[in-house]
N, C-alpha and C positions, 0 to 999 in steps of 0.2 A: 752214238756218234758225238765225237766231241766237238765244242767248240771252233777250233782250228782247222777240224774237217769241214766242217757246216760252214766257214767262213771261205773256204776253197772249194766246196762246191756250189755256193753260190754265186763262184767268176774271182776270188780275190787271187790275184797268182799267188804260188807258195810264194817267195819270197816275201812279199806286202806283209802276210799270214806270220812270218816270223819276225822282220819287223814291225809289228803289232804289239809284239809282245815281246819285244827288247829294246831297240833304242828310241824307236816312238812312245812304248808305255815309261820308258826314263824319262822323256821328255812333260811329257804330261802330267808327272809326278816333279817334275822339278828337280830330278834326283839325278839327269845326265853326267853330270862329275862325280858321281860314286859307281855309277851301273849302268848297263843296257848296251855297251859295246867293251870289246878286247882292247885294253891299251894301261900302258901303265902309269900306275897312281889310281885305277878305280878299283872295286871288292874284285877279288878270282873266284867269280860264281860263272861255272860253267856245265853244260850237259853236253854229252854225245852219244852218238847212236849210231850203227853200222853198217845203213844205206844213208842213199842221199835223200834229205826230206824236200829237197829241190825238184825234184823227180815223182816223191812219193811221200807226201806231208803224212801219212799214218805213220812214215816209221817217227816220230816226235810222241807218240804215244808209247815206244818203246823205249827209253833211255838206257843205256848199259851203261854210262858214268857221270858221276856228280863231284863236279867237285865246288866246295863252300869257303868261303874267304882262302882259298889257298890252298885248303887243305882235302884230299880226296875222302869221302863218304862214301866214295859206291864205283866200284870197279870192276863189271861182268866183262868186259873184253877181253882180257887175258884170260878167259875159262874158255875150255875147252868146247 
């Protein structure tokens, strides 16, 4: 169990759970005007995944795309 699981089964809503580790862990880094939310002027680091982890935080252990400054790295959603 990772992390993220252990942190939502111990009472934290998914949501909290995913900001934990986006725009609060920018914030704590100091790094919020580069990363940790969608908006433009910061990096295009994004993942996704095919349910909702609002719902069901384990799919955040499946990602089917990546995409890094902009540019896509990993793209299982269009596969069959």
């Amino acid at each position: 169990m990772n992390t993220l699981v252990k942190l939502h089964a111990a009472g934290m809503p998914a949501l909290d759970v995913i900001r934990s580790m986006t725009s609060s862990a920018a914030e704590m880094l100091g790094w919020q005007d580069r990363v940790g939310t969608v908006e433009p002027g910061k990096f295009a680091d994004l993942v996704a995944v095919s349910g909702n982890p609002l719902a069901d935080i384990t799919e955040l252990e499946h990602v089917r795309f990546v995409m890094k400054d902009g540019k896509v790295v990993r793209n299982d959603l269009m596969k069959p």
